[in-house]
N, C-alpha and C positions, 0 to 999 in steps of 0.2 A: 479377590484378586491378590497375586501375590506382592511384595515389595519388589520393585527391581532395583538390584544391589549393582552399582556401577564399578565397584571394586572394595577391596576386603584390607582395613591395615593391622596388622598381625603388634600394632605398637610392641618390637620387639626391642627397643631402649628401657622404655618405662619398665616393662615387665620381666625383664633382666635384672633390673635392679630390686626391684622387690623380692625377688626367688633366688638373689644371690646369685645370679648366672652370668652376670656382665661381664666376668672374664673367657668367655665361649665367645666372644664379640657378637657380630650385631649379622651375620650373614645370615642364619633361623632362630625359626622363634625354640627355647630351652626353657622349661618350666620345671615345678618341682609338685609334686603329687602332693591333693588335700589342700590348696592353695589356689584360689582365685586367681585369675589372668583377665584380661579384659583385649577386648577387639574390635574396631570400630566399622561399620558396615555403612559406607557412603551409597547415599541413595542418587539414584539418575533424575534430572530434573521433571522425567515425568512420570516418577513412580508415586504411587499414593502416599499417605502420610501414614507415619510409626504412632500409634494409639495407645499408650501404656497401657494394661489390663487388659486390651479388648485385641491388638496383633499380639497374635499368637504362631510360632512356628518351634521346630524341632531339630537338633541338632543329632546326628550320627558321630560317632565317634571311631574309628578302625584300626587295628594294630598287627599285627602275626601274617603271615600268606593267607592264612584262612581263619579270617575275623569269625567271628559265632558270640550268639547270646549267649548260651549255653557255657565257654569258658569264660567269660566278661572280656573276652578278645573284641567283642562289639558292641556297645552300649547305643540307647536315644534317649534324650529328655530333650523337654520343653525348654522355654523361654519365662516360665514360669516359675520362680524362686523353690528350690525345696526345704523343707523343712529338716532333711534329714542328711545328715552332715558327713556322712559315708557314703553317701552316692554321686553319682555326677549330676551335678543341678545348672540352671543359669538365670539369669537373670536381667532384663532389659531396659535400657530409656533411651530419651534422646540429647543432644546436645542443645544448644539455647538458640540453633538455627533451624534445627527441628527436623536437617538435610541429612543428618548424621545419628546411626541406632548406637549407642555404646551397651555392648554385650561384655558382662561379667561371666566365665563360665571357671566352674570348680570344679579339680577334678577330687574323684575317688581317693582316699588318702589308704584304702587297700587295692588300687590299678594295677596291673603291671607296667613296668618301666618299660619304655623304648620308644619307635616314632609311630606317632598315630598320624592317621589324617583326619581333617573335620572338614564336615558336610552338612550344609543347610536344607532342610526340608519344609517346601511349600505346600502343604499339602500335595504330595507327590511331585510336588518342581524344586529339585535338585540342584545344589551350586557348593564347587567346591570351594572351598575358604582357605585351604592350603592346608601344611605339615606343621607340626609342633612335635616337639621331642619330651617327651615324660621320665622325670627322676625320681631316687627316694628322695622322701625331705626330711631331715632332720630339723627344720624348724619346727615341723608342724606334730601336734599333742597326739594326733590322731596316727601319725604312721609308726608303723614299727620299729623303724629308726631312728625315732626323733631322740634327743639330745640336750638337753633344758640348758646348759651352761654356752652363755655367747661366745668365750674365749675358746671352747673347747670347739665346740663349731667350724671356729675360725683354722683352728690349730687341725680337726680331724677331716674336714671337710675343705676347708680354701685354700691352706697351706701349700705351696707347690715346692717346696726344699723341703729338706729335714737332715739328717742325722741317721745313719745306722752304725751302730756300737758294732766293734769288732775286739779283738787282741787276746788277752785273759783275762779272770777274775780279778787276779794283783795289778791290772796292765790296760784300763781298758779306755779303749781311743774308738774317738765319735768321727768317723766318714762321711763327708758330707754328701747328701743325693741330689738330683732335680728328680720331684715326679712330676712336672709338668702336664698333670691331667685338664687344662685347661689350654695346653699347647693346640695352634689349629690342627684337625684331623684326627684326636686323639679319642673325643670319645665315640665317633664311627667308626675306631678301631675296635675300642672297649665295646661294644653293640659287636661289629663283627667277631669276635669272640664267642660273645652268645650263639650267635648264631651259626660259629663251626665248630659246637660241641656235639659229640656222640647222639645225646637226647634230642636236640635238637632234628637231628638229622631223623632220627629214627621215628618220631611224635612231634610236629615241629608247634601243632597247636596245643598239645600237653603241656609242653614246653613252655612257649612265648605267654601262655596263663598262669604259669607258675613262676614266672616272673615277676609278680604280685609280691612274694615272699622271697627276703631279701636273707634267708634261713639255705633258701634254695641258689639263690643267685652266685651268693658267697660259695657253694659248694663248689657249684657250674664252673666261674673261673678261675677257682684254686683248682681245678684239676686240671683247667686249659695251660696257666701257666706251665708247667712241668709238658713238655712234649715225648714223653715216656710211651704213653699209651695210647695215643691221639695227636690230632693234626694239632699241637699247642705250642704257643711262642718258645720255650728256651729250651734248649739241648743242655743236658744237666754236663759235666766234665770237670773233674778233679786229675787229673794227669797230665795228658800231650796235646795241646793249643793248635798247633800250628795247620790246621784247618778251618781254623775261626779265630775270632776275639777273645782273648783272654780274660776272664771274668773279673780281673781286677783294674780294666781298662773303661769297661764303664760308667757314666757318669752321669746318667739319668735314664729316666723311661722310656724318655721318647723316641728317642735311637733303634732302642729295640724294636718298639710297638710295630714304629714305619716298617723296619727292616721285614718285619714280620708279614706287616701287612701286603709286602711286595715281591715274598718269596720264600715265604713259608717259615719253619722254625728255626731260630738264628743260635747259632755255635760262639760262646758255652754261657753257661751261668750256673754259679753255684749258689749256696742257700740263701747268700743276701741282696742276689739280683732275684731271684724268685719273688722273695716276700716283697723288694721294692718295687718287683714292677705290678705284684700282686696289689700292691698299697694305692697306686697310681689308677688302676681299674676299678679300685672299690671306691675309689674319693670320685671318680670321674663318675659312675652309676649315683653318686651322695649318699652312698653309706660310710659313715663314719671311722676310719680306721688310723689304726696305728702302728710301727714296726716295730718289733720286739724283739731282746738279744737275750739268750738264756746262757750263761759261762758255765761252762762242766755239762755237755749235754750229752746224754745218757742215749746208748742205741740198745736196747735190752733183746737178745733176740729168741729168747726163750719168756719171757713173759712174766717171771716172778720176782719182779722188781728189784734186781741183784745183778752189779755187769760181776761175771767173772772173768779175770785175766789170771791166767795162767802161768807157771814159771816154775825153773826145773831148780833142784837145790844147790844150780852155784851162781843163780840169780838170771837166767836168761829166759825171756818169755817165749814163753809157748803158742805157740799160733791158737787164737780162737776167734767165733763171730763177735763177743760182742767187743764195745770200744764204749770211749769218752771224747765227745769234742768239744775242741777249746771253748769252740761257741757254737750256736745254731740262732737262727735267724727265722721268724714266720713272724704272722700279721694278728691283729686284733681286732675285729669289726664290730661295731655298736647295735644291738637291734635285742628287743623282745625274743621269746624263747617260749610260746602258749602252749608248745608241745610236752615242755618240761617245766612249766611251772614260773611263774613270777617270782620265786627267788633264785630263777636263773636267769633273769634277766639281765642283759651288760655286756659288758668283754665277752664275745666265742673267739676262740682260736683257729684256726685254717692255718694248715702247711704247705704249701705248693711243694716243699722236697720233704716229701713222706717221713716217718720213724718214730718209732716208739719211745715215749718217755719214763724213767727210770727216779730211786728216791735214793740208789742207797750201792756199796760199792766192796766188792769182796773180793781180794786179792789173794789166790790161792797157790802154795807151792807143794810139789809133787814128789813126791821121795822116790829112791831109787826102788823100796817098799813097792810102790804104785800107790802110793796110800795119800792124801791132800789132807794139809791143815793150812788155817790162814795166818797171815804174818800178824802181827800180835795188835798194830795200830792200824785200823781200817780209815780210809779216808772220807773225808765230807766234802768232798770236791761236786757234786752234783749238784745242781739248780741255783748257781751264786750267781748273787746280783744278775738277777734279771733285769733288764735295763731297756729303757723306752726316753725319746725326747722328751723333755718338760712343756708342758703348754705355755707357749709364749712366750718361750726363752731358748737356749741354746747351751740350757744344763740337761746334765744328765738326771734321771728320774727312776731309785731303784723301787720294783714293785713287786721283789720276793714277793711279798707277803702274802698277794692275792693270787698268787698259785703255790702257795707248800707251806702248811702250816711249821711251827716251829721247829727246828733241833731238838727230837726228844721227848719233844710235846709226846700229850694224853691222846690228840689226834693225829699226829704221825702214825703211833707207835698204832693205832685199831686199823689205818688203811694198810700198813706194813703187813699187819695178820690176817686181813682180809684179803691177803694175795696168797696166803697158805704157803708160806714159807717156812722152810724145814727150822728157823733157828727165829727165834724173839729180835727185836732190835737190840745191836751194840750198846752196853753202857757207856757212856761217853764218860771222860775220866782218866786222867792219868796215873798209871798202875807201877809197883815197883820192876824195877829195871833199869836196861838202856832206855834211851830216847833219843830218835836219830831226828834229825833239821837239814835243812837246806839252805844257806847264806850266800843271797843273789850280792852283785857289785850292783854300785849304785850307775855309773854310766856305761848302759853297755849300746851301744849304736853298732849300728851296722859297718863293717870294714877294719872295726879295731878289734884287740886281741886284748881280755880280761879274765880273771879266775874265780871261778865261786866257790864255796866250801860246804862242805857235809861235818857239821857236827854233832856228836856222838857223847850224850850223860850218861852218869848211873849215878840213880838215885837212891840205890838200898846198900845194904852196907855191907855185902862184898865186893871183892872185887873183880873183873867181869871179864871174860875174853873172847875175841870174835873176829871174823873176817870181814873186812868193808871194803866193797866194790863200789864205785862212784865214777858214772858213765855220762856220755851224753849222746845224743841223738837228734838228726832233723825230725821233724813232725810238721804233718798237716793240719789246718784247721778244723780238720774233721779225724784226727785223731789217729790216722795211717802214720805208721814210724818210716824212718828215713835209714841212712846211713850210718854209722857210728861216725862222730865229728874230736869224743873227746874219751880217755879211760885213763884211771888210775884205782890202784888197790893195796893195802896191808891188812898186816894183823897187829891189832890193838888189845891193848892191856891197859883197863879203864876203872884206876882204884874208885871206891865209894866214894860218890859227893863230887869226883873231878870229871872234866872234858877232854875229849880229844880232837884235833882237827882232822881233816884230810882236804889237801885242796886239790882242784881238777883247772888247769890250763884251756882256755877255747880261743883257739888262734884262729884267724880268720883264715890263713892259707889251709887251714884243714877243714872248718865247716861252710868257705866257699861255695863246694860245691855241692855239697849235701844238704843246705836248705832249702825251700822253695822262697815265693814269693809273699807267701804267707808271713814270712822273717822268723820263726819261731822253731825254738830248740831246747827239747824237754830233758830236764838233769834229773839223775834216779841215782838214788843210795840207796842201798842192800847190805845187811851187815845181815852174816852167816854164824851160827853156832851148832853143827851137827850132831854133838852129843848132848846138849840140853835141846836139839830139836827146836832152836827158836830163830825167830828171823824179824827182823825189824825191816821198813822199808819206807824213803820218802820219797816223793818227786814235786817238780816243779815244774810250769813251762814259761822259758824265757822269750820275752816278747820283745826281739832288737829294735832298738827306735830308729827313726830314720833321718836323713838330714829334713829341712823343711823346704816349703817354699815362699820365697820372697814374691810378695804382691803389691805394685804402684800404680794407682792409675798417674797421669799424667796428665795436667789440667782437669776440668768438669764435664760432667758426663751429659750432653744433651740430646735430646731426641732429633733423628734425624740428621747427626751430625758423627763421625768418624769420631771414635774414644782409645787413645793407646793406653797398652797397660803392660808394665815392664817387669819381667820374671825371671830369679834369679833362683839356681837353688847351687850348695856348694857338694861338690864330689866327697862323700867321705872314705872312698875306699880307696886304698893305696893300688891302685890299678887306674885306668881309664875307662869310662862308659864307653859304649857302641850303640850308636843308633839314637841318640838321646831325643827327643820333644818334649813339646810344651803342647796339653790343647786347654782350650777355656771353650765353656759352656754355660748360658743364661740364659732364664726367662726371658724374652722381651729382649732379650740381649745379641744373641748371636746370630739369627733368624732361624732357629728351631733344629740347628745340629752344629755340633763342636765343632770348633777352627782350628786348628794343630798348626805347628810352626816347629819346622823340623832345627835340630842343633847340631847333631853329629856329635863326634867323638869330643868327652869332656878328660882334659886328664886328670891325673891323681891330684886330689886337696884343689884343685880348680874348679872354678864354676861354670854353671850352664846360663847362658844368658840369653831371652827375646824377648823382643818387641811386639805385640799381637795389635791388629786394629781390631775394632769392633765397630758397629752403630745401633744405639738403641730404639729398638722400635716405638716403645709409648715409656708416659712419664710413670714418676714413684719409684717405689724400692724395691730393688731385686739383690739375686745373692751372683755373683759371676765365682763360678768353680774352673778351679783348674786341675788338672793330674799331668803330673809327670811321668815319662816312661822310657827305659834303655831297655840294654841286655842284660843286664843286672841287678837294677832298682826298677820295681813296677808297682804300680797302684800307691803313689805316693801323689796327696790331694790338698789342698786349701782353700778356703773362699775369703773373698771379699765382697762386702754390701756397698751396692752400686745407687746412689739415689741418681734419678734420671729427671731434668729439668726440661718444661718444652715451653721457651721464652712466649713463644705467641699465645701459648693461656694464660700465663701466671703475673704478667707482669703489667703497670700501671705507670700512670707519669709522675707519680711522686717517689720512683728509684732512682734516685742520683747515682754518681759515677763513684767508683773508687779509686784514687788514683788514674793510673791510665787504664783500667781494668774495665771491660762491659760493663754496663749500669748494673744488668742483672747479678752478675757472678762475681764477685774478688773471692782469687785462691793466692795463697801468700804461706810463711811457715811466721811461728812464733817458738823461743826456746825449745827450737828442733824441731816440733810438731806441727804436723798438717794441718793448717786450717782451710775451710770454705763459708765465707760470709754472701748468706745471698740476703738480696735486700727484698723484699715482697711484701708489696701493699703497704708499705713504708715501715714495715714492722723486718729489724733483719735475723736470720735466724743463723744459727752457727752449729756445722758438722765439725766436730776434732775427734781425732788418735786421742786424744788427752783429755785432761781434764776442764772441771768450772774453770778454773783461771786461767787458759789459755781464754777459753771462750769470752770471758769474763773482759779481757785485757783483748782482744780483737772486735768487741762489742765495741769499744771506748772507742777504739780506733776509727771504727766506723762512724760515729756517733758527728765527730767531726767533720765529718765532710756533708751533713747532711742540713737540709734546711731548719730551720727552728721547730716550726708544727711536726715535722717528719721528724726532729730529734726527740722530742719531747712525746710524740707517741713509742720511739725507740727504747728510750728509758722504762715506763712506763712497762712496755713487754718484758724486757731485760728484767725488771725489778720480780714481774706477776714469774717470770722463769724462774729465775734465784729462789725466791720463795716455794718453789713449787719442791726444787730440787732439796 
């Protein structure tokens, strides 16, 4: 006779928290592959009794439109423990009333990802038990993605903010993201991906089986990202906006994902929405990833590891495919590699915005002859400072190293000739002659008007003569020239061993209108000599700073309780804004899409100022982003860490009052600085702007108003704190 099971509890708290899913809430059960889950099967007052060893029954397991043995899209096993730790096994008892079967079931730690259903088998009497959703796990030894370091875990897998580097190599500024892959809705968008890919469509059980291999997965929605070639989230656009969102508007995944998921592929994004929201779909699936910024990225379009630019002999370039961009942006996913071998195991790379990569950079001028020689100093402007967030901090983390071995190295120079390239590697080395430079000002912001300088040695012992041309240009982040914004030129007479200057003017009423939003303006020196047939050349790209944004919360941040926060940022351009806002965006924070607050026109050297409400949904630490945006300044961002209190969990009757302040919360300032003393569990803890001593000297403050026992356990923490620090 079989058990009669009077209903099924999927304990989807506990088992949240074991598999790390408890930020998906509590609405289904979310598991992580190769990991035990447990489910308790209440029995009816008149079913027989659960026998350890001797009830026996089987569970079905179902995934894909068309489960099958055959692809492991549908598995059965018993109730009887397996021995063998790849497969799906379970195992059975009761609780100590004896009414209650608690089922441990493990899944496959090579499964495919997605939502199964489970089905109990009575010897042919069937009962479905409900949906569970299957991940990778990077906890676990046995999956392909597992991950042995906890912090990194934390950082590649839980993390919902991050960091994506932009600017230049000399210049390089950390934009803050949301990926909010644990935002509600987010990972049945990440699944609905899967399933409106090409393969999908055409194999759909090929497919949903080969979501086992997260080698494959990765593939699947890096190429859904890109809506290039398929029904995929983002419309790529480097130009004219004004049919979509402008890619440096922004400001997390989730925005996207929804927008996508309600109406198809959303206008525009360019290469560091890709990789972020590419990063957002791999953390939400739990493979492990990262977003990665490479400065000087190489678009090589003939393949022999060589960008050539072109330029005719009075220094003006010559239209060709290939280019350099300032930066390029794509992901890193963590997982085994059994197809290439265990020393390729780690970091794999994925692009959602396609291009080939490049080591090396040959600047070629073309004579009236027709005949090309190269300018005499070749640049090393390609693969600097690759740059990825740090684990568990909010520095920057450069990791050249593990993709391009050294300048010059004995392994550069074998993959360089393994590309069958007409000429050996440059000797690097400075050679008798000129030597031209490029001398950036130190403040250059956007709105005001500065000068850089091009200068020009000789180092051997005649004396040298030449034409120097010294230009400027807007430039894209992907390395398309703009308009001319700046020119000046002579001819120098440059004894041995002395310098010459030349400086170039860049007034903002002339590169106004010829930058983009990118703020970036590339300065090139060209010094000419026709009858010794020689050409020197430098360049630079100027990265304008921006003004900032002033961020205040106002009072303390509670759950369930309306939190203002005051945004100022100051106009630097001798003009006025048009169309000015403010939006903020949080975790937990804003209910799952940005809050804009419009300002209108700001004028010259004035500020933009609001007031935004928010209310936070659940307690702990989140990051609240903001971006600014006009007619003229866009994609200018900041955050601030929001810790979020929710009185009715946290707090006990030995929190005295502060002053006239809530038992829970006193905020007050001390020597300029913000303080928040919360008192908890009679121990009080101190957020500051500042430093020990603020805390230190608001600690004492406290200390006084509090009972003796409560003082005396206060000290006590204050002291085990101090010490710690």
């Amino acid at each position: 006779t079989a058990l009669d099971i009077e209903r099924c509890d999927l304990n989807i708290k506990d088992n949240h928290s074991n598999h790390h899913t408890e930020l998906f809430g509590e609405e289904r059960l979310i598991v992580r592959r190769g990991q035990p889950f447990s489910i308790a099967l209440h029995l009816s007052p008149s079913s027989k009794e659960f026998k350890v060893g001797k009830t026996n029954f089987m569970f079905d397991v179902e995934t894909g439109p068309l489960p099958g043995r055959e692809s492991n899209t549908k598995v059965t096993f018993s109730s009887q423990a397996s021995t063998v730790n790849t497969e799906w096994s379970a195992s059975a008892a009761t609780d100590a009333s004896g009414r209650t079967v608690i089922v441990s079931i493990s899944s496959s730690p090579k499964a495919p990802i997605g939502i199964y259903t489970l089905t109990l088998d009575q010897l042919g009497q069937k009962t479905s038990l409900g949906q569970f959703t299957l991940l990778f796990n990077a906890w676990c030894p046995d999956d392909a993605v597992y991950l042995k370091s906890e912090e990194k875990r934390k950082e590649y897998v839980l993390a919902q903010h991050g960091l994506v580097y932009r600017g230049s190599h000399k210049r390089i500024k950390g934009k803050p993201w949301n990926f909010g892959q644990f935002e509600p809705g987010i990972l049945d968008i990440c699944l609905k991906i899967l399933d409106d890919n090409p393969k999908f469509l055409s194999d759909p059980n090929k497919d949903v089986s080969s979501r086992s291999n997260p080698i494959y997965v990765t593939r699947v929605f890096s190429a859904m990202i890109n809506s290039n070639d398929d029904r995929g989230v983002l419309v790529g656009q480097w130009v004219e906006f004004s049919n979509g969102i402008h890619p440096g508007l922004w400001m997390g995944s989730g925005e996207i994902l929804r927008q996508w998921a309600e109406r198809g592929p959303v206008r525009y994004g360019q290469c560091w929405v890709f990789a972020a929201v590419a990063c957002t779909v791999s953390r939400a699936l739990g493979i492990p990833c990262r977003v990665v910024t490479n400065f000087g990225s190489a678009h090589d379009t003939n393949a022999n590891l060589m960008i050539e630019r072109l330029y005719d002999e009075n220094g003006d370039r010559i239209s060709g495919d290939d280019s350099i961009w300032n930066f390029h942006v794509w992901v890193d996913s963590w997982m085994t590699r059994p197809d290439l071998g265990s020393k390729f195991d780690g970091w794999q790379t994925s692009d959602p915005t396609p291009q080939e990569k490049s080591d090396d950079v040959e600047d070629l001028v073309k004579l009236s002859t027709g005949q090309f020689v190269t300018f005499s100093e070749c640049t090393k402007s390609v693969g600097l400072f690759i740059s990825t967030k740090a684990v568990g901090s909010n520095e920057r983390r450069d990791i050249t190293h593990q993709y391009k071995y050294p300048e010059g190295s004995k392994e550069e120079r074998e993959v360089y000739e393994r590309a069958h390239h007409r000429n050996v590697l440059l000797q690097r080395g400075e050679k008798l002659g000129l030597h031209l430079k490029i001398k950036l000002a130190e403040n250059m912001i956007v709105g005001s008007s500065f000068e850089v300088y091009a200068r020009l040695t000789n180092n051997c012992m005649d004396t040298k003569t030449c034409k120097l041309i010294f230009y400027a240009r807007a430039v894209s982040y992907n390395g398309k020239l703009g308009e001319l914004c700046g020119f000046s030129s002579d001819h120098l007479e440059v004894p041995s061993g002395q310098e010459r200057r030349l400086s170039l003017k860049l007034e903002y009423q002339r590169y106004k209108t010829a930058i983009t939003s990118d703020l970036l303006i590339q300065v090139s020196a060209i010094t000419i000599n026709k009858e010794t047939v020689d050409f020197q050349k430098a360049e630079k790209t100027i990265v304008l700073d921006e003004p900032d944004i002033g961020i205040k919360l106002v009072g303390e941040a509670r759950v369930n309780q309306p939190v203002t926060v005051k945004l100022t940022l100051l106009n630097s351009l001798p003009e006025p804004l048009l169309n000015c806002s403010f939006a903020i965006d949080g975790i937990g924070l804003t209910g799952g899409k940005p809050i804009t607050a419009m300002v209108g026109t700001v004028g010259a050297n004035e500020q933009a100022k609001a007031r935004v409400v928010f209310k936070p949904t659940v307690a702990g630490s989140s990051v609240l982003l903001v971006n600014f945006d006009s007619d003229k300044l866009k994609n200018i961002k900041n955050v601030i860490d929001v810790v979020k209190y929710d009185p009715a969990k946290h707090w006990n009757s030995h929190s005295k009052p502060v002053g006239k302040k809530d038992p829970v919360i006193g905020h007050g300032e001390h020597d300029g600085h913000d303080v928040v003393v919360v008192v908890q569990l009679g121990i009080e803890k101190v957020i500051s702007e500042n430093t020990n001593s603020a805390a230190r000297q608001a600690c004492r403050l406290v200390e006084a108003s509090l009972d003796g026992r409560a003082g005396a356990d206060h000290r006590r923490e204050r002291d085990l704190a101090e010490a710690a620090q």
